[in-house]
C-alpha positions, 0 to 999 in steps of 0.5 A: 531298180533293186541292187543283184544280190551279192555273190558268196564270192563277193561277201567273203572278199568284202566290201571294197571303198568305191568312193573317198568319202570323209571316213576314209579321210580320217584313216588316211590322217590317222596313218599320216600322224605314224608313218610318212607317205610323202615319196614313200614306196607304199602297199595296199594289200587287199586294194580292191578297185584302188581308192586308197592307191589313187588317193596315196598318189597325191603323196607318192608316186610310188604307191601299188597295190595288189587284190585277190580279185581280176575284175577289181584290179582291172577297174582299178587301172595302172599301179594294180596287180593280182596277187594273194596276200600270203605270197607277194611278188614283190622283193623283200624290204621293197616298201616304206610302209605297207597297209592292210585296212579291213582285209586281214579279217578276209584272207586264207591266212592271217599269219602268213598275211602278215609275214609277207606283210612285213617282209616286203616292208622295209627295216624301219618301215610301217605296216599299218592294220584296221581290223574289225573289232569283236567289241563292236556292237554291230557285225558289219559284213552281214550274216548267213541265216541258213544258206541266206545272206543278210547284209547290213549292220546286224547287233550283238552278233559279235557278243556270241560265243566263238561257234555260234558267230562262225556259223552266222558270219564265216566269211569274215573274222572280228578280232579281240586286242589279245587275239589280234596281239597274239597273231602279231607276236613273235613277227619282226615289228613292233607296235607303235600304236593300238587303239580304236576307231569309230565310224565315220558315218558317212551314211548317215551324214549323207541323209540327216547331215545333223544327227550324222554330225552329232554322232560324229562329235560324240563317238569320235571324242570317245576315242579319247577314252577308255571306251575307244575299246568299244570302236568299230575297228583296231588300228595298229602300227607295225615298225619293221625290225631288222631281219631276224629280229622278233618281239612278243608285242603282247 
């Protein structure tokens, strides 16, 4: 039986990780080797149906998240809440480290996102990005042809002129270093780390365990060199200052 097309409502949300493969694994280690999860107060924002908070309780039991979308936060269960990203429900400094992976490219505004973001972080916490990275060979979230949707890894498209992407992907941004380093400026944090990361390619381990796990030793090593630019995903970290503290992280 065929798949029902996505709705437009449910491309611009994206595409939330509805089970915990090796790929996930290595972002949650990747995040580990920068902030301590172990009895932390933890934020996903953006959780969708809660991979991430489910598997963040094997550090903590103090681990929530929040979506814009009833029906995932409902099949997500307990620790999940309705909520927009630019206005948290939560007390200021109420969390250890705050985690956004691949949303910030999906909200109304990526500016207030992450005020809040930070906000709700404690002095001298973490708030952890993955964005998608314009250098990517391939856009990820599919394109619009026209009034039509076509999902999948579509090439080159974020090698396009600013216009020309917006009109074949609207529903999701793809972030330059300087763009994304430009949104981060003037927050009250400061980057520890930004790098790059490749896929995992879990796809492609699942139906030719081989060639997935060549792909793997080869663009994982590239991390290691100046060709990490060239990943699917920015990954940043964010240290929480005391209030009224601001930086240029230029």
């Amino acid at each position: 039986m065929t798949a029902a097309a996505p709705t437009s409502d449910q491309v611009a949300l994206g595409n939330p990780s509805f089970v915990w493969r090796a790929g996930q694994d290595r972002r949650l280690d990747l995040i580990r080797r920068y902030a301590r999860l172990e009895g932390a107060r933890v934020l996903d924002i953006g959780c969708g149906v809660g991979a991430y908070v489910r598997k963040l309780r094997e550090f903590s039991d103090h681990a929530y998240g929040v979506d814009i979308d009833p029906e995932r936060v409902r099949r997500g269960g307990e620790g999940l809440a309705v909520a927009v990203s630019e206005s948290l429900p939560f007390a200021t400094a109420a969390f250890d480290v705050v985690l956004l992976n691949e949303v910030i490219e999906h909200v109304r505004n990526e500016r207030e996102t992450l005020r809040e973001a930070c906000r709700v972080a404690r002095p001298g916490g973490h708030v952890v990005i993955y964005a998608p990275n314009r250098l990517y060979p391939f856009e990820t979230h599919g394109v619009y042809l026209g009034k039509r949707y076509v999902f999948g890894n579509i090439p080159f498209v974020n090698y396009l002129p600013d216009p020309l992407r917006r009109r074949l992907v609207p529903h999701a941004r793809a972030y330059t270093r300087r763009g994304l380093r430009a949104l981060l400026a003037g927050l009250p944090a400061e980057a520890v780390v930004h790098t790059y990361v490749y896929p995992g390619f879990d796809n492609i381990v699942a139906r030719r365990q081989t060639l997935g796990a060549l792909l793997r030793n080869v663009f994982h090593r590239l991390e290691q060199t100046p060709l990490r630019s060239f990943g699917l995903s920015h990954f940043v970290v964010l240290r929480v200052l005391g209030a009224g503290a601001a930086v240029s992280n230029g």
